[in-house]
N, C-alpha and C positions, 0 to 999 in steps of 0.2 A: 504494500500500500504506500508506504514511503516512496519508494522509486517510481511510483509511478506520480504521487503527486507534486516529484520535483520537475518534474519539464513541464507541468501543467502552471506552476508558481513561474520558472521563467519563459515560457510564451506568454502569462499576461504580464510579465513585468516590463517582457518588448515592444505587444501591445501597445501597454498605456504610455510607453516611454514615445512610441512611434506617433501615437494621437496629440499628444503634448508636443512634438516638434514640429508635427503640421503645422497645429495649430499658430503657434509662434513663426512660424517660417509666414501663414497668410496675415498674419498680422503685421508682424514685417513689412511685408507687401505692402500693405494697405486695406485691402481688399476684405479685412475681419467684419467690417461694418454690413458689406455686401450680404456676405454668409452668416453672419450673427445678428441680421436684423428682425428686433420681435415684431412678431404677429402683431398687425393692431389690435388689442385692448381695450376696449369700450366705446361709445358711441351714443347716439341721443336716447333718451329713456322717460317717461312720464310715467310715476309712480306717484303713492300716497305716504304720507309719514302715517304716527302713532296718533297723530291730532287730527290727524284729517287733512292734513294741508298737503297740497301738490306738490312732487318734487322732482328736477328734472336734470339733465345731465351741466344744464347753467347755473344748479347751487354749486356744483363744485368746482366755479373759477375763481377765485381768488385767494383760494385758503388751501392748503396740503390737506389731502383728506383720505382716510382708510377706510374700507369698505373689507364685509365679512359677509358672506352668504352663510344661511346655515337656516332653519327651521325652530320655533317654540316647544316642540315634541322632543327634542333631541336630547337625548338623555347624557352625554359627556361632551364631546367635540366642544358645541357651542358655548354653554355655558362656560367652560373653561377660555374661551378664546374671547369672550366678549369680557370676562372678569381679567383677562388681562388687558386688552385694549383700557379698562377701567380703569387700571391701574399705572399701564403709561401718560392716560390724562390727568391724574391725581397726581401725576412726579411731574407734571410738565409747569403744575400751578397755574397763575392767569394765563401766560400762552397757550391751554388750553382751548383757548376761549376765541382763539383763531387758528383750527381743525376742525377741521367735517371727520364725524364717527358714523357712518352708517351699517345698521343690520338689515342688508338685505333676505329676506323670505327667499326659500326656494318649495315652500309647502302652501301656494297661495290660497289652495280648499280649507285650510283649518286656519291659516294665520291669516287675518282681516287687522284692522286696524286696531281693536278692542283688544283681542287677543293678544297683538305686538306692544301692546300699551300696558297691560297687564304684564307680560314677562318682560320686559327693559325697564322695570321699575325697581328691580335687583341691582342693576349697574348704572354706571358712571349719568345722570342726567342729560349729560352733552349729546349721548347717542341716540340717534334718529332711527326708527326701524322703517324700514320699506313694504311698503307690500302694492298689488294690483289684480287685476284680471290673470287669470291663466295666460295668455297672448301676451298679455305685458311683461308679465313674468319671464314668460320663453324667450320674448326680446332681449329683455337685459341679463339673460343666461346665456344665450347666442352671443351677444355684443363683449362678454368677460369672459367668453370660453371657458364655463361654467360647467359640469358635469354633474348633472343632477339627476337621479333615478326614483323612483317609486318600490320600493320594496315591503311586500305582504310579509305580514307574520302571522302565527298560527291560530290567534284569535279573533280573525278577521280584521286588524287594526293594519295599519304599516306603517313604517318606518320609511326613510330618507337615504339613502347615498348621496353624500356629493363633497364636490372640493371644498377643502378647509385650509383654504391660504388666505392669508390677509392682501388682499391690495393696495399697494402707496399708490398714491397720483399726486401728482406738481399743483401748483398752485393753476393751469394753462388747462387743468382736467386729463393730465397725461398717463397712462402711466407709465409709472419709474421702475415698481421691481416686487416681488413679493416683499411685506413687513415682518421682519424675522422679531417673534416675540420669545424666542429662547434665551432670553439674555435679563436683568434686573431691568424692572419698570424703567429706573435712571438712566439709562446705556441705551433703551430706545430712545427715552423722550429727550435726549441729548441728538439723538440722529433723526429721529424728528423734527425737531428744532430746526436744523440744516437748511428745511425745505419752507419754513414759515417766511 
């Protein structure tokens, strides 16, 4: 078993050695931008907040704003990922106070505005939940290349799959890059800050 897992160890070490020089050789070049340019990321959208009020893809020009999909049924993911966003606003202080926090619904049959007003009442005030029609919904899960599924469970109830990244966007409504909240509330809301 040894011998055999040692050429398997270096073929990938040549591999990845061989990917890492491309990679740098096109960069070099110039040409990184060509082949590493992202997928556009979002687009226009008319949704509802938890008030009621309309919200569209023009609340998020002038302020750095993170955006979380995720569902009010969801039993770990979100809650954990909106109680952190909560808590990089809480380290950010008044600059708080110029960031967009949105929880966008990818469950828009059970999450209505009532519903999303009811559960975002757990965290940070500042956070906006979203929701809309089915259609509206699809739009702005198509538009953030979204992956969102319907999944049955045995009691006739279901459940949610879907992406649990955080989105940064620029102040221009762009976006920048996933928001890595693996780190202390401080060390985000410091690289945050960046974009205010």
């Amino acid at each position: 078993m040894e011998r055999l897992s040692r050429p398997v160890v270096i073929i990938a070490a040549f591999a990845a050695s061989l990917a890492i020089g491309l990679l740098l050789m096109t960069w070099l070049m110039g040409d990184l931008k060509k082949i590493a340019a992202p997928a556009a990321i979002g687009g226009p959208f008319q949704l509802t907040d938890q008030s009621g009020q309309p919200v569209t893809e023009q609340n998020l020009k002038g302020r750095p704003t993170l955006i979380f999909f995720g569902f009010t049924h969801c039993p770990d993911v979100c809650p954990t990922s909106l109680f952190e966003i909560s808590e990089v606003l809480r380290a950010m202080g008044k600059d708080a106070d110029r960031v967009n926090a949105y929880f966008i619904t990818v469950d828009p049959e059970r999450d209505n505005a009532a519903a999303m007003k009811d559960y975002l009442s757990s965290f940070d005030p500042r956070m906006k939940g979203l929701t809309g029609s089915p259609q509206e919904i699809a739009k702005v899960l198509s538009e953030y290349r979204v992956y969102a599924k319907k999944v049955p469970l045995k009691d006739g109830d279901y459940t949610m799959d879907h992406t649990a990244l955080i989105y940064l966007m620029d102040r221009d409504g762009h976006f920048v890059a996933p928001f890595n909240l693996k780190r202390t509330p401080e060390e985000a809301a410091k690289d945050l800050q960046r974009y205010l």
